[in-house]
Each structure stands twice: as structure tokens, then as C-alpha cells.
C-alpha positions in Angstrom: -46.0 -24.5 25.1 -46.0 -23.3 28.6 -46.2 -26.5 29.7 -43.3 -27.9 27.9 -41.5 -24.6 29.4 -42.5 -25.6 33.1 -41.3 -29.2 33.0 -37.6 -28.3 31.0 -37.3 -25.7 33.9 -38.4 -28.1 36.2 -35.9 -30.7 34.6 -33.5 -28.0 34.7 -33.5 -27.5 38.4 -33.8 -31.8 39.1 -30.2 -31.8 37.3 -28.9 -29.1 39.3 -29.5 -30.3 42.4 -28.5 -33.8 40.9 -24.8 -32.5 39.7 -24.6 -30.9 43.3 -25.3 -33.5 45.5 -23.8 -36.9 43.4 -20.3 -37.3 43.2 -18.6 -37.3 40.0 -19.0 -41.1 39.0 -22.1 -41.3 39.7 -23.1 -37.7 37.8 -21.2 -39.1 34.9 -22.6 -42.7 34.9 -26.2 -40.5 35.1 -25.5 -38.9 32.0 -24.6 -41.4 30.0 -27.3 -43.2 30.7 -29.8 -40.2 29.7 -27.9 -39.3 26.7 -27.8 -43.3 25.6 -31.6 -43.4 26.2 -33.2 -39.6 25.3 -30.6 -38.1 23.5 -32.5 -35.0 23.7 -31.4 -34.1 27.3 -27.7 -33.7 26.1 -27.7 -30.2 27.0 -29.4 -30.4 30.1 -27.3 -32.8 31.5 -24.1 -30.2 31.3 -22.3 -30.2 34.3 -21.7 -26.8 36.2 -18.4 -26.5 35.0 -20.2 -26.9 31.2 -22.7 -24.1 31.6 -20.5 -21.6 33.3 -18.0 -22.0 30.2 -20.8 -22.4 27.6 -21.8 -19.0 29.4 -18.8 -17.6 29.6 -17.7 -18.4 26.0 -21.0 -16.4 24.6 -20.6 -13.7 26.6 -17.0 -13.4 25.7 -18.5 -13.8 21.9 -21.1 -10.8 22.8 -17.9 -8.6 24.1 -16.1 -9.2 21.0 -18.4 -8.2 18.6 -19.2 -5.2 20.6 -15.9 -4.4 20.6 -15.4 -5.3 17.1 -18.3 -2.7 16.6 -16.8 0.3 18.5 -14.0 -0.3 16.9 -15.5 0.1 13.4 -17.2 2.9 14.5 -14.0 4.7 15.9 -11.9 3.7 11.9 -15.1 5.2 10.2 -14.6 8.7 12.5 -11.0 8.7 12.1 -11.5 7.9 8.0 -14.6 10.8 7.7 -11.7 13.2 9.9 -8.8 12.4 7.5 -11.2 13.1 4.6 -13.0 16.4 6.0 -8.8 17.7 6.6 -7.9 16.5 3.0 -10.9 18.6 1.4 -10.6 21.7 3.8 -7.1 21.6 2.5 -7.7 21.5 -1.1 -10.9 23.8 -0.8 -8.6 26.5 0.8 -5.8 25.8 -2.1 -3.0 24.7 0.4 -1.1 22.3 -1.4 -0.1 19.0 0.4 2.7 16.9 -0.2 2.9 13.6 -0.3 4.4 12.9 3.6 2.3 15.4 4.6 -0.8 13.3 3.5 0.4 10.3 4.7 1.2 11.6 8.1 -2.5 12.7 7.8 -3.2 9.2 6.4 -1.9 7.0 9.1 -3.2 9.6 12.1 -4.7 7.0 14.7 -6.1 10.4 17.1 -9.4 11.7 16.4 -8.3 14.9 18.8 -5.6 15.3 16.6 -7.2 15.0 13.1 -9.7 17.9 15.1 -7.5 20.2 15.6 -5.3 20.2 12.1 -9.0 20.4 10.9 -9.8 23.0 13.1 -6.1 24.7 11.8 -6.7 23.7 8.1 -9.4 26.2 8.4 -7.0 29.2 8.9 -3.3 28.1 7.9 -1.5 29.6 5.8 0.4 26.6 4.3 0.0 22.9 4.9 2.6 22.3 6.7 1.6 25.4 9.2 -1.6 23.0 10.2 1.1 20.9 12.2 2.3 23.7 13.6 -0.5 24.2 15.7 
């Protein structure tokens, strides 16, 4: 095995010198005729252009589904807040009416789903949480 590794990194480094130093006719006609003959080298014969967007494509692919992570990490916080505000509410026997719980609903800020928790804790009313 780290044979085989050694010569595709050696094969690796032949094309990349090739693509640099033959112009573009002559790169082309070169892999055509390695892709006609050991199909097998179809990847390794990518031009520069290739592998920078083949890498640039999977790393945009790794950024989105980090992002598409944090982003389901962040609904999950702001879905436990809005949950831990409705129950401190109805623990604490302040009634909530229906805009009032949709305002809390649709609340896109974790800071301020904190701090109507924080005044759901000592209100008076519902509606005095917004207040603060």
C-alpha cells in the first residue's frame, strides 16, 4: 500500500509540472489520450483550474453544513428559551394571551427571550414581562 501511495503522489506531482509547463492543446490532447487508454487516471489528469474548483466546491460544502449546524443549534436555543418563558409563565399563574404568545413564538433573539425569562420570574402580569 505505501507503494501504491508513493507512485499516485509521484504521478501526482509528473501531472503538475506537466499542466504547467504544456500549453493548453497539448495538456488536453495528453489527457485524452490517458483517459482513452487507463481510464483510471481521470482524476489525476484535472487541470489546475479543476482541482482548485473541486476544492473549492468541498470546502464550500464543509461551510455549509457547518453553518447549517450552528444554525440548528441556535433554532434549538431559541425553541428550549420560548419553552422555559411559556412554563415560568404558567408555573407563576400569569395568564398569556394569544398575541402575547405568539410574539413570544416568533422571537428570533435569544437576549431577548433571556430577559422576559429572567422578568417572567417576577412580573406581575404577562404583559408586564415586555415591559422590562
Amino acid at each position: 500500500m505505501a507503494r501504491e501511495q508513493r507512485l499516485q503522489h509521484v504521478a501526482h506531482a509528473v501531472v503538475a509540472y506537466l499542466v504547467r509547463v504544456l500549453d493548453d492543446e497539448t495538456m488536453d490532447a495528453f489527457r485524452a489520450m490517458l483517459e482513452d487508454d487507463a481510464p483510471a487516471t481521470k482524476g489525476l489528469t484535472m487541470t489546475y483550474a479543476e482541482k482548485l474548483l473541486a476544492e473549492g466546491h468541498q470546502r464550500g460544502k464543509l461551510e455549509g453544513q457547518l453553518q447549517g449546524q450552528l444554525q440548528g443549534q441556535r433554532e434549538g436555543e431559541r425553541k428550549r428559551s420560548v419553552a422555559a418563558l411559556l412554563v415560568v409563565l404558567e408555573a407563576r399563574g400569569l395568564e398569556v394571551d394569544a398575541d402575547q404568545r405568539a410574539r413570544i413564538e416568533r422571537c428570533e433573539s435569544l437576549e431577548e427571550l433571556t430577559q422576559w425569562l429572567k422578568a417572567a420570574a417576577k412580573a406581575e402580569s404577562a404583559a408586564a414581562v415586555f415591559e422590562a
